[in-house]
VMD Tcl script that draws the C-alpha trace (Angstrom):
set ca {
  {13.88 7.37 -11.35}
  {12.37 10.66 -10.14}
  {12.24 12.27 -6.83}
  {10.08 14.66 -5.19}
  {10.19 16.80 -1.73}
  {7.94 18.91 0.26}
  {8.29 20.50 3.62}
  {5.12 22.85 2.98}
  {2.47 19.83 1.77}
  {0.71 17.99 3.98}
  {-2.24 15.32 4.39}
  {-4.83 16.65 6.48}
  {-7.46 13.63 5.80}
  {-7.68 9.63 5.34}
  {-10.18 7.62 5.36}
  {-11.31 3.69 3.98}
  {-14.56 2.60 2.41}
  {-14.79 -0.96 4.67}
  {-13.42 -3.64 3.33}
  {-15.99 -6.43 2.48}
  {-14.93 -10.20 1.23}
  {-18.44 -10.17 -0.09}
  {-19.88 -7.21 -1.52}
  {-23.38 -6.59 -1.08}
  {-25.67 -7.09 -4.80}
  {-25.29 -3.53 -6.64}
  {-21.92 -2.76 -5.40}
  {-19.92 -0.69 -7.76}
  {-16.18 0.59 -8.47}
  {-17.41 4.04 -8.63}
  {-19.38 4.04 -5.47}
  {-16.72 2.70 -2.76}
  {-14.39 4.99 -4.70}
  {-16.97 8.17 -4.10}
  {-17.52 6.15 -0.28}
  {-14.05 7.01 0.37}
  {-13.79 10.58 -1.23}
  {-17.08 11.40 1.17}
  {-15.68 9.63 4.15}
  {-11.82 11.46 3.82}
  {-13.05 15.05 3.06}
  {-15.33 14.16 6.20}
  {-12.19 13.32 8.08}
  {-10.75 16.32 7.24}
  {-13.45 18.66 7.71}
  {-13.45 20.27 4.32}
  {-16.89 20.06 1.61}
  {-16.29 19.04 -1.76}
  {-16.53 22.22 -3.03}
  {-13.37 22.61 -1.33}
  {-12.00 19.90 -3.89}
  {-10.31 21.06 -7.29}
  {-7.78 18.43 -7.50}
  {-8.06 14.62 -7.87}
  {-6.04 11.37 -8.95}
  {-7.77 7.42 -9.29}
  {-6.08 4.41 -9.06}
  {-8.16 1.72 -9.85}
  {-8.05 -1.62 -11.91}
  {-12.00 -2.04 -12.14}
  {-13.29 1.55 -13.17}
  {-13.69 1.24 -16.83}
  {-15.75 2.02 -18.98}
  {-15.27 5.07 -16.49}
  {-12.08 7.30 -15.90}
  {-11.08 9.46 -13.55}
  {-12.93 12.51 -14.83}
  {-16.46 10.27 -15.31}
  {-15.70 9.94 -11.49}
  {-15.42 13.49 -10.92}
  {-18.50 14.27 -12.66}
  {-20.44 11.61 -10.71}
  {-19.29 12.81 -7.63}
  {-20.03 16.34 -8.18}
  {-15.89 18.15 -8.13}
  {-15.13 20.74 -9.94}
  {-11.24 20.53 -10.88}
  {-8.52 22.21 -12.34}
  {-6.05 19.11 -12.02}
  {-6.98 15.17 -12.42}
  {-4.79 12.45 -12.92}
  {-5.31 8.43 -13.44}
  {-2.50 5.97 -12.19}
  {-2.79 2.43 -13.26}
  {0.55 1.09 -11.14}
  {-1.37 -0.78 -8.86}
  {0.25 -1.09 -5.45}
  {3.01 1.85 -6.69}
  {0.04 3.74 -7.48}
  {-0.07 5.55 -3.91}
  {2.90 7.11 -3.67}
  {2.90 7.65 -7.44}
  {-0.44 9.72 -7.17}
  {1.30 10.98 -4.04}
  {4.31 13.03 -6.03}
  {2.17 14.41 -8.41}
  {0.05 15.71 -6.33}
  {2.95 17.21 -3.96}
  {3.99 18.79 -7.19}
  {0.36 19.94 -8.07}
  {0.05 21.76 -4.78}
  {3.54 22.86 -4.61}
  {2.96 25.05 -8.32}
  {-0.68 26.21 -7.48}
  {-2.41 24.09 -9.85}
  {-4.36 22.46 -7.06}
  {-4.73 24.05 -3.45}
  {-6.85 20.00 -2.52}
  {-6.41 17.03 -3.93}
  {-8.24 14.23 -3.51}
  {-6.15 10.83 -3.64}
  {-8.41 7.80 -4.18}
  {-7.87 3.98 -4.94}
  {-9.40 0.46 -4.79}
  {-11.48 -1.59 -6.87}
  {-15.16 -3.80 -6.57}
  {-12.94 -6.81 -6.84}
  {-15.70 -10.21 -6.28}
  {-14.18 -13.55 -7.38}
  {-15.09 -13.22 -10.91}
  {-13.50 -9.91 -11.35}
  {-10.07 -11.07 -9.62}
  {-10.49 -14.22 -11.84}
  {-10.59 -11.48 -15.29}
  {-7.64 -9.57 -13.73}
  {-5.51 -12.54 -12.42}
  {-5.98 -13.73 -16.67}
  {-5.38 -10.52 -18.48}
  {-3.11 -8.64 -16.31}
  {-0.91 -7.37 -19.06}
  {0.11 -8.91 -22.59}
  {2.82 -10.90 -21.00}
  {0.23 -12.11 -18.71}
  {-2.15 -12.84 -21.60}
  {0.32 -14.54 -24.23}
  {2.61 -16.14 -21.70}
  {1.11 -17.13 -18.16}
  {-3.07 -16.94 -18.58}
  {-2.10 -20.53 -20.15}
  {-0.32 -22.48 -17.55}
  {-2.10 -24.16 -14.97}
  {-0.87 -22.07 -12.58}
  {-2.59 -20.12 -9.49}
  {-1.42 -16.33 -10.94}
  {1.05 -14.40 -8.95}
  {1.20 -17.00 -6.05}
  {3.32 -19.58 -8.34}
  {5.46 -16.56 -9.66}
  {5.96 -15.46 -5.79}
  {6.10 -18.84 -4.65}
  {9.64 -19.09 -6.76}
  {10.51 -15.82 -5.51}
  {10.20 -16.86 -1.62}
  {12.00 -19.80 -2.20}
  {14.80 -17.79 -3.81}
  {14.84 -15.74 -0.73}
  {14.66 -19.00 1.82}
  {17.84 -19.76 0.29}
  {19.44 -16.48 -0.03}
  {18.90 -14.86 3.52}
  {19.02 -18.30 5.39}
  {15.24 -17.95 5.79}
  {12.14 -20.89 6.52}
  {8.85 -21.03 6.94}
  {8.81 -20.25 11.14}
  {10.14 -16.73 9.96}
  {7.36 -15.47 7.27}
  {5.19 -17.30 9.71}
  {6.31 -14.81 12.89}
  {5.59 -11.83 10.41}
  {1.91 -13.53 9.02}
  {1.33 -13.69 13.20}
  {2.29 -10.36 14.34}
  {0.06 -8.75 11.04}
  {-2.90 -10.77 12.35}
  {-2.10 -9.47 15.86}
  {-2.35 -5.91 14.70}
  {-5.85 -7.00 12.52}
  {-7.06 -7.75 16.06}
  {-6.75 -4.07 16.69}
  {-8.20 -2.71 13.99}
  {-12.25 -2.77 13.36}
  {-11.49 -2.32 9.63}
  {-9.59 -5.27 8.94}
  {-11.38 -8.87 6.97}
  {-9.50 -11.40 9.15}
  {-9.24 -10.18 12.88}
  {-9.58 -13.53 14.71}
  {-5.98 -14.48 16.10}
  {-3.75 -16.58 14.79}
  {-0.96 -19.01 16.33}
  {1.98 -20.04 14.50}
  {0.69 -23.70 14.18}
  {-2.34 -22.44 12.49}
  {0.22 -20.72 10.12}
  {2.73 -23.57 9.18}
  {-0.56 -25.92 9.09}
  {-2.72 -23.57 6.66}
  {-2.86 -25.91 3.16}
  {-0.27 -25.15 0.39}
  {-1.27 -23.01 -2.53}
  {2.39 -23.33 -4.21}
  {4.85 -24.16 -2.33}
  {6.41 -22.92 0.04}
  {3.40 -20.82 -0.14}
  {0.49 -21.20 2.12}
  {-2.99 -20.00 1.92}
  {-2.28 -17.23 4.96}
  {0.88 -16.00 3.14}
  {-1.47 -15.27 0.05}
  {-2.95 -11.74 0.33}
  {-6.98 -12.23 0.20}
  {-8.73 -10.09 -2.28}
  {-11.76 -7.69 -1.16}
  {-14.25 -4.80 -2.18}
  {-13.20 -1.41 -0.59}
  {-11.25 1.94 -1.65}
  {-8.73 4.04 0.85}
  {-8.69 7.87 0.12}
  {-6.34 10.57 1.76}
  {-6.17 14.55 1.29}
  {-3.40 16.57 0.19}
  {-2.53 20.25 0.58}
  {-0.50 23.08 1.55}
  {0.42 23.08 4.87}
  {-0.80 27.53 5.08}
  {-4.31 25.87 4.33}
  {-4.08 22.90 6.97}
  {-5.49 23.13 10.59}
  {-5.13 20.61 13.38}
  {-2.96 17.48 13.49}
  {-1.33 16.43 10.03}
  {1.21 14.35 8.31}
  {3.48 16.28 6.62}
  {4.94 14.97 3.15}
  {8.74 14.96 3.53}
  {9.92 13.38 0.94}
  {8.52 11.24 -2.33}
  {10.53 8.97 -4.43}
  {9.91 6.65 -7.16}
  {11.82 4.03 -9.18}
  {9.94 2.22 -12.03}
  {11.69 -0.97 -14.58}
  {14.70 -0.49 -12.66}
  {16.40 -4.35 -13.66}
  {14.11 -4.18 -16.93}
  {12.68 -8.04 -15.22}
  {16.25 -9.52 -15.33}
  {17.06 -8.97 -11.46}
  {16.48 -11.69 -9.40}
  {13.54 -9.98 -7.71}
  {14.36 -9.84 -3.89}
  {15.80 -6.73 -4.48}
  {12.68 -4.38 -5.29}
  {12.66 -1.06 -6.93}
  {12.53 0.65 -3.21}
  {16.33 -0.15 -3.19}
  {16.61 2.69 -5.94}
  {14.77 4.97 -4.59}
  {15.17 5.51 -0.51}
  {18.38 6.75 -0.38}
  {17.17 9.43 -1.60}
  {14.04 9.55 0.41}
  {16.03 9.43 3.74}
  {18.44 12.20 1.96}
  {15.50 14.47 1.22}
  {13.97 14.11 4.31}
  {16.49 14.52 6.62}
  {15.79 11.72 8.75}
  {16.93 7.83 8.96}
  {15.42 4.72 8.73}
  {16.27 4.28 12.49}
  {13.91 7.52 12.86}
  {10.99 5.55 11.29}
  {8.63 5.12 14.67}
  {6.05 3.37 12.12}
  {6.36 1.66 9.02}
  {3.53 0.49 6.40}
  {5.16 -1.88 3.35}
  {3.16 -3.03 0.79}
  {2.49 -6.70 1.33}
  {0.80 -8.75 -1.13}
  {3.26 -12.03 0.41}
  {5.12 -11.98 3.57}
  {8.67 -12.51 1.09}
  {7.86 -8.72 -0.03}
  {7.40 -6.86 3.63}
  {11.15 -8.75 4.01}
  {12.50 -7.41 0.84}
  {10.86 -3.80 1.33}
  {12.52 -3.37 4.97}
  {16.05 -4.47 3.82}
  {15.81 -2.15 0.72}
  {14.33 0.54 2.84}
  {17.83 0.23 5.42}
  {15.99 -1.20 8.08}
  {17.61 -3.89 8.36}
  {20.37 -5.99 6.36}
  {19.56 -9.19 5.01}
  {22.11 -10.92 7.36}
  {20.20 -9.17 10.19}
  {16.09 -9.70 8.49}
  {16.10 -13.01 11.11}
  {17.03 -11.86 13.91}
  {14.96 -8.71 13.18}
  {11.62 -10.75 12.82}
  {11.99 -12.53 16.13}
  {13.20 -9.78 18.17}
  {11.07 -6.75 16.64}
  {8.20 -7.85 14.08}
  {7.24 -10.82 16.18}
  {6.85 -8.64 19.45}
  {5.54 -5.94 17.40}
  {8.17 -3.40 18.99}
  {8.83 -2.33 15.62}
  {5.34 -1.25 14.48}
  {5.24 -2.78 11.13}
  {1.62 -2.99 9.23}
  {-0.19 -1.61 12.17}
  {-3.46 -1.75 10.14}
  {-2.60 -5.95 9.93}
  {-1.64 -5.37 6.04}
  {-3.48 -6.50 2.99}
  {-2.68 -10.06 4.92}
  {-4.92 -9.60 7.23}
  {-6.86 -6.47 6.41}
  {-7.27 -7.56 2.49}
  {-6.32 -6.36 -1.10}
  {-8.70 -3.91 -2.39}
  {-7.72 -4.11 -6.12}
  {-5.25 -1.03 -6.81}
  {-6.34 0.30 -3.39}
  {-3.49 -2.06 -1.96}
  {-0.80 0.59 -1.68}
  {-2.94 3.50 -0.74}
  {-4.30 1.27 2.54}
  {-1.26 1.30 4.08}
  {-1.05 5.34 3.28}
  {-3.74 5.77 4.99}
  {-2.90 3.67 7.90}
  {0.50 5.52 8.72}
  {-1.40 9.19 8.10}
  {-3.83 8.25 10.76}
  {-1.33 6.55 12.99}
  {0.88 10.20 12.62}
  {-2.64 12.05 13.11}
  {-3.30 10.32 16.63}
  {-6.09 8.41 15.01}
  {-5.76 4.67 14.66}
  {-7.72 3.93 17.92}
  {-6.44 0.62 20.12}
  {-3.59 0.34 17.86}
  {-2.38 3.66 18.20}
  {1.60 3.79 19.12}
  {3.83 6.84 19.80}
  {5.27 7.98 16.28}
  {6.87 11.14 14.83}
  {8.43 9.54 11.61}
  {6.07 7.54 9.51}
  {6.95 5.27 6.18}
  {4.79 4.05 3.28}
  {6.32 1.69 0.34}
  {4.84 1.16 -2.37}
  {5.49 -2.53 -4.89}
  {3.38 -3.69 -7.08}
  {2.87 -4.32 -11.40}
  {4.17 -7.62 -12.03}
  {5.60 -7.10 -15.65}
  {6.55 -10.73 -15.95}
  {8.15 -12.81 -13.02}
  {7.92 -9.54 -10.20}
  {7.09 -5.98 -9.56}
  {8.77 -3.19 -11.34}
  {7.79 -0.26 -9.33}
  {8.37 0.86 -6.02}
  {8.16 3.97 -4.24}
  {9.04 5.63 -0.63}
  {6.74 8.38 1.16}
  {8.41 9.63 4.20}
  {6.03 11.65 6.37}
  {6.26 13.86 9.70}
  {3.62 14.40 12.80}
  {2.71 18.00 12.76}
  {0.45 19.34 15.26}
}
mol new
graphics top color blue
foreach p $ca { graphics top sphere $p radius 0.5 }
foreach p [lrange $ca 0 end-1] q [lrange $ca 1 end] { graphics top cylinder $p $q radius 0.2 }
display resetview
């Protein structure tokens, strides 16, 4: 586990190539990545001549790396990195970059992730993962992640006292925010019926607690806080936990336990500071298991917490409607809810804007085996 703080760093920019079910013929990796890059330097009123740092996270670059996209986009750099954690990969590009600015090896640094991901190319990923995926699961007629999550949830059902009316509240109350939010796949509201009533992909699974994969790429700006002008979200602390239980815990507890302690340490603040919240959500079992290990709540306390602050969105949780409602864009899953709290702290998230000075990002994702073995905490601040 590492850690990394920051009191002079700060995001000054965010922006999100739009999300698209169905990409148009010709759509590429490397061009909603560049989309996003154009569309977040835009945001933050710099040129990319301004640019000499940059980190990728992406599943569906290749041939291409990080530098190919830095050539094709026309940077000039002095520090590049390539993060291949998937929905950890945010917060992982996140600390480097910190660090980066922090020793003057980068003064901007561009942080950009998602993928081109069509059917066929979640199909490829879904199959060949990693080895474990390839010699163990590709095999078994199985629907991916959702049977491996489905055993997961119903591990947690049992655990916390939990059933389907409560991931349904949280599924509702995402959708509710979608409505909000011009960016999002799935706006149209959703009752609770339509919820518990969606078909069953693996039980107790159904198709809305499945996160819907999409074409798009989320990008945000980093740098020292001496160069920044206007409103920004200043990075208070970054920490990271990676193969914490080595894939022998029982998987409701998520590598965010490990690692927010610290966060909340380094940053001075408590989770009852946190005025917005973005967890990564690829299943509604995972926002649960984020906000538990994040001190939010206690797992005695996660039911009455759904009904009395998710449900009536008091407790601004996935503002943007999550990758639930919003959709997965490949590796870009963890940096879309980034982006969401930065604008959110930067007065910019529209007719879903609420009142925040404390903002939180997790990040969860690479599933080794049987469930993710990274996790990570931003903590940011509203700076004028």
């Amino acid at each position: 586990m590492s850690h990394a703080t920051s009191s002079h760093v700060a995001i000054v920019g965010a922006a999100e190539s739009p999300y698209t079910r169905h990409p148009a013929v010709g759509t590429t990796t490397a061009g909603v990545l560049g989309d996003a890059v154009v569309r977040a330097l835009r945001d933050a009123g710099l040129q990319p001549g301004d640019v000499d740092g940059l980190g990728v996270a992406s599943f569906t670059l290749g041939p291409d790396h990080a530098i190919d996209l830095a050539w094709r986009l026309g940077l000039h750099l002095r520090w590049v990195m390539q993060d291949t954690n998937g929905g950890a990969s945010a917060g992982g590009m996140l600390q480097h970059a910190v660090r980066a600015v922090e020793a003057g090896d980068a003064s901007v640094v561009v942080l950009v992730a998602g993928d081109a991901m069509d059917h066929a190319a979640h199909i490829r990923l879904v199959k060949s993962y990693n080895q474990a995926t390839v010699d163990h699961l590709a095999d078994l007629p199985m629907t991916g992640p959702n049977a491996l999550f489905a055993m997961l949830t119903q591990r947690q059902m049992a655990a916390w006292q939990l059933d389907r009316t409560d991931y349904g509240h949280l599924v509702v109350a995402q959708r509710a925010w979608a409505g909000l939010n011009p960016g999002a796949v799935y706006r149209a509201p959703m009752t609770l019926d339509e919820y518990l009533d969606a078909p069953l992909v693996a039980t107790p699974l159904g198709r809305l607690d499945c996160v819907p994969p999409v074409t798009g790429a989320d990008a945000i700006i980093v740098t020292s806080e001496e160069r920044a002008t206007g409103r920004r979200a200043r990075v208070l602390a970054v920490t990271t936990a990676y193969n914490v239980d080595d894939q022998a815990g029982d998987g409701i507890q998520t590598a965010v336990a490990s690692c927010a302690p610290a966060a909340w340490e380094r940053a001075g603040v408590a989770p009852t500071d946190a005025e917005v919240i973005s967890v990564y959500d690829d299943y509604p079992a995972m926002v649960l298991s984020q906000l538990v290990d994040l001190g939010v709540a206690g797992a005695e306390s996660i039911k009455d917490l759904i009904a009395q602050q998710i449900a009536t969105r008091r407790l601004p949780v996935n503002t943007s409607g999550g990758q639930l409602s919003a959709g997965q864009a490949g590796a870009g899953g963890g940096m879309h809810g980034m982006v969401e709290v930065v604008q959110q702290l930067r007065g910019r998230a529209s007719d879903r804007q609420v009142e925040a000075r404390i903002g939180v990002v997790t990040g969860y994702g690479m599933v080794l085996y049987r469930h993710g073995s990274c996790g990570n905490v931003a903590v940011l601040e509203a700076v004028a």
